[in-house]
C-alpha positions as CSV (number, residue, x, y, z in Angstrom):
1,X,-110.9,-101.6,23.1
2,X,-108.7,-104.0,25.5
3,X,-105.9,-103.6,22.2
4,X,-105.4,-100.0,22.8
5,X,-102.9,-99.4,25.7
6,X,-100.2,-97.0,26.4
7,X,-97.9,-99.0,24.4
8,X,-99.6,-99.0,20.9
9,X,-100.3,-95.7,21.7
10,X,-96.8,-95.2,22.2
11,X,-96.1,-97.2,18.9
12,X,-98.5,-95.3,16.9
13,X,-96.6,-91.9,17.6
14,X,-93.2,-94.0,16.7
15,X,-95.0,-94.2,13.3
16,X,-96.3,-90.9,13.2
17,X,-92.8,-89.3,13.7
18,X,-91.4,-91.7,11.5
19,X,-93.6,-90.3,9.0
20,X,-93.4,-86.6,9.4
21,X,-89.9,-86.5,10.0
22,X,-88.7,-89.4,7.2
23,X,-90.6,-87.5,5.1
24,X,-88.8,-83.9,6.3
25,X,-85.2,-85.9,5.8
26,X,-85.7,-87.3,2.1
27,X,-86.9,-84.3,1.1
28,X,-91.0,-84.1,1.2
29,X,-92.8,-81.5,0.4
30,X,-94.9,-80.9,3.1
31,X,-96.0,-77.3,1.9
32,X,-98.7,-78.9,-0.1
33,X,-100.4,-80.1,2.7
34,X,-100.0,-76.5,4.3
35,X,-96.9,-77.4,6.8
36,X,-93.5,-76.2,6.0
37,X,-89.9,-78.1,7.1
38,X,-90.3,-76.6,10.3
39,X,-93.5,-77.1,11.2
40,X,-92.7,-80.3,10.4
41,X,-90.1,-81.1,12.7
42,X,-91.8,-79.2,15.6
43,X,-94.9,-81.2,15.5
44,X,-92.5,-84.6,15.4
45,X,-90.6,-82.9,18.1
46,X,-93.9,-82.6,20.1
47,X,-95.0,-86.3,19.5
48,X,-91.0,-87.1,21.2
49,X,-92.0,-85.1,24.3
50,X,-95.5,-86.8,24.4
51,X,-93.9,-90.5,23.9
52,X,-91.9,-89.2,27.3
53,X,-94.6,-88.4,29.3
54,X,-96.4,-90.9,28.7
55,X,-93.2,-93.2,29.8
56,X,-92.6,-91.1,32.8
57,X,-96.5,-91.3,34.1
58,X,-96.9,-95.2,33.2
59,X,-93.1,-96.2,34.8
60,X,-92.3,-93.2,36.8
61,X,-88.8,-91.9,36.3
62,X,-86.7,-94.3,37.9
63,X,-88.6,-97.1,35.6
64,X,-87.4,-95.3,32.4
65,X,-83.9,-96.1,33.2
66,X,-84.5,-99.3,35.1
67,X,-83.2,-102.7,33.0
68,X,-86.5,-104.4,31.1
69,X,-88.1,-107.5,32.7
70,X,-87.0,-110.7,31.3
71,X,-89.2,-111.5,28.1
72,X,-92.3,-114.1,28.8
73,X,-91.7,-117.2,26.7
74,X,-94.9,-118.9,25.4
């Protein structure tokens, strides 16, 4: 799967929280699904500090606050 990297990874958890937590902030009910508010915005909470470690073991530290590379142009 040469598409799968750390950054879709990384964009499929933006989605995932985007989901959970959108859905905690206009008011979803989660409880059907068996997860209260809470829950909610823990497990969203814990896809955050996943995005970050995966940023800090693919750049390092010093990379997460480095300036981006200049975009390629094609």
């Amino acid at each position: 799967m040469k598409w799968f990297n750390s950054n879709s990874f990384h964009n499929f958890l933006n989605v995932l929280i985007t989901i959970i937590c959108g859905g905690a902030l206009v008011g979803f009910d989660w409880t059907m699904f068996g997860v209260t508010d809470r829950t909610a915005l823990q497990i969203s909470g814990s896809l955050a500090l996943l995005k970050l470690v995966i940023n800090a073991v693919r750049d390092g530290p010093t990379g997460m606050v480095a300036p981006p590379p200049p975009a390629e142009e094609k």
